[in-house]
N, C-alpha and C positions, 0 to 999 in steps of 0.2 A: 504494500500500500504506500503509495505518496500523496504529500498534499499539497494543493497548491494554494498562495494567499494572495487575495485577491484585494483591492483597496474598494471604500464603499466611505463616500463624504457622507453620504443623505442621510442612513441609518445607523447602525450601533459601530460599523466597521468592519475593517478587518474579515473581514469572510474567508471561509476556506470549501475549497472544492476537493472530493478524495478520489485518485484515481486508484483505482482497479482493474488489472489485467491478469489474463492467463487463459488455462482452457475452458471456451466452450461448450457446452451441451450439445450431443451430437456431433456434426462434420462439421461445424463451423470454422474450426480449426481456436484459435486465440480472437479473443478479445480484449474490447477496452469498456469500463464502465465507469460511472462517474457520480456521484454521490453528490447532488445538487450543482448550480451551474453559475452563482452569481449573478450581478446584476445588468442589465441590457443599458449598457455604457460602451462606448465603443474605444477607449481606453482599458475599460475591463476586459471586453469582450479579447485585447489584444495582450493584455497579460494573462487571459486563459492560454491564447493560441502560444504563447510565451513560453509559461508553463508547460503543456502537452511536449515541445518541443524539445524542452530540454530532459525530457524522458522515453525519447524519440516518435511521439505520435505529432498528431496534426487535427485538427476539430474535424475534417473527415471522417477520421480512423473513427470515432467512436461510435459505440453498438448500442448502449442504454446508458440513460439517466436515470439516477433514483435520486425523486426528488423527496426531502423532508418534511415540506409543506409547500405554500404558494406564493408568498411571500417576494416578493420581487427582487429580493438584494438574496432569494435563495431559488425563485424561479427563473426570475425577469432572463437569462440568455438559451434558454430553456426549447425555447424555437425553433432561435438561430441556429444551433448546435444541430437542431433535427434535419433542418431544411440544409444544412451543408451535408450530413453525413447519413440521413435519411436514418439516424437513432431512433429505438422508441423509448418514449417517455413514462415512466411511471411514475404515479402520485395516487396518495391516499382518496378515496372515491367524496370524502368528504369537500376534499380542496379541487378535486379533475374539473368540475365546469369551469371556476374562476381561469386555475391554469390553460384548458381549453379557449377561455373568452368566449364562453357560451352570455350569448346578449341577457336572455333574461334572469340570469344569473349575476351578471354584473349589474345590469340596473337595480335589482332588488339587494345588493350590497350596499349599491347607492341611497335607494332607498331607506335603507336601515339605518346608514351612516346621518342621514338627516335628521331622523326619529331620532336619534340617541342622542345628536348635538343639541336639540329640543331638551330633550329628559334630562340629561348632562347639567341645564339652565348657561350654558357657553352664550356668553351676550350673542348680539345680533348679528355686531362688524365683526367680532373675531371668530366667527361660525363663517361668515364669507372669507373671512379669510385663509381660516381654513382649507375649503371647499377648494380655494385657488391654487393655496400649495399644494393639493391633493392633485388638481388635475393637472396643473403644468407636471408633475412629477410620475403622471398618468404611465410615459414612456420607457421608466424604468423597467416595467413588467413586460416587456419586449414582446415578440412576435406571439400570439393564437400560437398553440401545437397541437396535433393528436396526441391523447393522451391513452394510458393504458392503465384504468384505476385498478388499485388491489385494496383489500380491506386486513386489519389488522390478524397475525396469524401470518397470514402467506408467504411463503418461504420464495429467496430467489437463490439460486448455483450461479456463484458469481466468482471465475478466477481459481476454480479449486476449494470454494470454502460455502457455506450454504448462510446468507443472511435472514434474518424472521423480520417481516416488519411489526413490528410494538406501536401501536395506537396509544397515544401520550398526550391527547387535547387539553387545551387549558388558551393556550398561547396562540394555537391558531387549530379550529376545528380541526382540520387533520393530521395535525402535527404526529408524525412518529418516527421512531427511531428505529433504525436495522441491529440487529445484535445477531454476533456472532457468539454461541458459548463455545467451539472449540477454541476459537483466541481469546475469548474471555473479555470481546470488547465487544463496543457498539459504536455508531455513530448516531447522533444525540439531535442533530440539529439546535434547537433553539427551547428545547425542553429543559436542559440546565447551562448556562453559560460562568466562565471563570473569572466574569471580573464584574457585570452585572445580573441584575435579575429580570430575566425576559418579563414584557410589558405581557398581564391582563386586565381586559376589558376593553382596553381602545386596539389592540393589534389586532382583533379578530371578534368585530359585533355581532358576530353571530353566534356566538358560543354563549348557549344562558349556563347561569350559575361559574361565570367562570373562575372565580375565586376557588370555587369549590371543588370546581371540576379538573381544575390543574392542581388543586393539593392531594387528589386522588392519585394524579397522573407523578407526582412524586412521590408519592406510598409505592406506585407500580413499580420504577426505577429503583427503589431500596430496595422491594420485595428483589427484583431482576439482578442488581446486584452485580454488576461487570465492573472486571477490575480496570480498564480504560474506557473514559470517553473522549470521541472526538468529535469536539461541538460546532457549531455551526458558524463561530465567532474566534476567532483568537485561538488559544493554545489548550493543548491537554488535560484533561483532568484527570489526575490520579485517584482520585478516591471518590467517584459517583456518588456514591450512596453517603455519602458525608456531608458533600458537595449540596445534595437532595435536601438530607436533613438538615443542613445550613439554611437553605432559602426558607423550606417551611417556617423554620423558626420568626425568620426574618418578615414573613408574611403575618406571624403574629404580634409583632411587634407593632408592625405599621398599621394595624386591625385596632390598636393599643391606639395608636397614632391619632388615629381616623374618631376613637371617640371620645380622646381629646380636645382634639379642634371641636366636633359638637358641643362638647361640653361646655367652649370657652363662646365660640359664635350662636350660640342656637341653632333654631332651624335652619339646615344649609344645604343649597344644593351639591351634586359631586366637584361642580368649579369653584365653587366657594370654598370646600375642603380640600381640592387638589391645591389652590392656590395659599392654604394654610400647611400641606404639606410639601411643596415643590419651590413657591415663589414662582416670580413672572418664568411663562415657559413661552419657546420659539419652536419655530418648524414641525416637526412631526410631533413633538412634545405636545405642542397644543391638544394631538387628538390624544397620547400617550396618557398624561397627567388628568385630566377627568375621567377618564376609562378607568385607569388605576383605582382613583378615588371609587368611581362606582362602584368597580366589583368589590372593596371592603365595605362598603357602606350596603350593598345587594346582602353579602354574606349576613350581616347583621342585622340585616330584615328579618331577612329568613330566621333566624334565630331570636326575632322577638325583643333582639335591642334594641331598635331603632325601628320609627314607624315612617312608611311612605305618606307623604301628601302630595298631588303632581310633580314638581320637580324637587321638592323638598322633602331633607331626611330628618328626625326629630328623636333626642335619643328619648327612650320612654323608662332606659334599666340605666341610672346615674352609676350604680359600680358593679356593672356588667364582669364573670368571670372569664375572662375573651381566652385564656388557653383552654379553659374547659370545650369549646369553641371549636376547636382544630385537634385530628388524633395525634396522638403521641410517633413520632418517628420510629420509636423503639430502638436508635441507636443512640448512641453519647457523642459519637465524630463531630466535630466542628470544622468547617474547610474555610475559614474566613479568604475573604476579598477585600478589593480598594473599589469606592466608586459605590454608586446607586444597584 
């Protein structure tokens, strides 16, 4: 396995693409496979061709994508790649229309994304504004491709080794991960990262309870238990399930956080709490930081701390037990980070 790294101004960074070769199924003889594809920049797209290169391929040579979710700084060159090399694409059946650019698919994202800027309570000019950065930044997610969805379970023979894809939503509906147990690794995408904490709620509005449903998705990855990850961002993690149990914790913290600021502001909506817990936010932040806020202030609906009124959250439990709230990780590991 090699990896190559890719530069990404827009998003978190630093991207990595993982190549895989060797034999085969069947007469095909050798392949090449590739473990997402970075962003549809044509600077990136030339530090792929870059990369391939100096391992002696070429973005022809390649036979399949597996992609980790839809994500444009992890789909967006996703395409290109196919339309030069006539690759098939696989992605989680949850994420294949976006990746497809299936229309009524994309518009009811659209749609959703408005609804939730609404609920959110995001004033009016910075909802437009929003909206602008989102579309001028539309292009990032590069060409429509055929796509070849799989669901979680499905095993690929990739190179001599057999990957499982692991369904690990929270962070973007189909978000999952390939784990290999004869090497004892996986690749992780954006399920757990080593220097932040992947955004829920605003990276993927279509994901209900997502607070909840990605602290599932890192009970999964403890339970799964690989001694390497390699994530979607930046560099290695040695100790996943540490890694896992770090963020959870950390998710309770800012759960902590979250009813705090109600406590100190009253009834508030998720931008009113995002910006008690972020301060002024730019670019993707904007949609990032009330999303955030939602999904802890969602989670604690649900749980009867806090009650909805339209856009507003009202705590109704002044000393709420919030770790009672989240299960226990069941390990002690700590993997601390720098950064958000």
């Amino acid at each position: 396995m090699q990896r190559i790294r890719l530069t990404n101004t827009v998003f978190e960074g630093l991207n990595n693409v993982y190549v895989l070769e060797g034999p085969a199924n069947g007469d095909r003889g050798e392949e090449l496979v590739l473990v997402d594809a970075g962003v549809a920049l044509p600077d990136v797209r030339e530090q792929l061709a870059a990369g391939l290169a100096d391992f002696g391929h070429e973005i022809a040579d390649v036979d399949r994508v597996l992609l980790t979710h839809w994500h444009a700084d992890h789909a967006g060159l996703a395409g290109a790649i196919q339309a030069e090399s006539g690759a098939t694409v696989h992605v989680h059946e949850a994420d294949a229309p976006l990746v497809a650019g299936d229309e009524a698919s994309v518009e009811e994202e659209r749609r959703l994304q408005q609804e939730k800027f609404r609920e959110w309570g995001i004033p009016e000019q910075t909802r437009a504004e929003l909206v602008d950065f989102l579309t001028d930044h539309a292009d990032l997610s590069g060409e429509p491709c055929d796509v070849t969805p799989f669901a979680g379970g499905d095993e690929f023979a990739v190179g001599g080794r057999t990957l499982e894809a692991v369904h690990l939503p929270g962070h973007a509906a189909g978000l999952s991960a390939f784990h290999d147990p004869a090497a004892d690794e996986a690749f992780v995408g954006d399920v757990i990262l080593p220097k932040y904490t992947p955004n829920v709620g605003g990276a993927d509005i279509r994901v209900d309870d997502p607070l909840g449903r990605y602290v599932r998705s890192l009970l999964d990855l403890i339970d799964l238990d690989p001694g390497t990850a390699w994530p979607g961002h930046r560099d290695r993690i040695d100790d996943p399930a540490g890694r896992a149990a770090t963020i959870l914790r950390h998710h309770v913290e800012r759960t902590e956080n979250v009813v705090d600021a109600l406590a100190d502001l009253g009834p508030s909506t998720p931008w009113e709490v995002s910006a008690a817990l972020f301060g002024d936010l730019h670019g993707i932040h904007v949609l990032h930081g009330p999303g955030e806020a939602y999904a802890h202030l969602d989670h604690l609906a649900g749980a009867g701390v806090v009650e909805r009124d339209g856009t507003r959250y009202t705590l109704v439990d002044a000393d709420p037990a919030v770790s009672a709230l989240f299960p226990d990780p069941g390990i002690d590991r700590v993997v601390e980070w720098t950064g958000e």
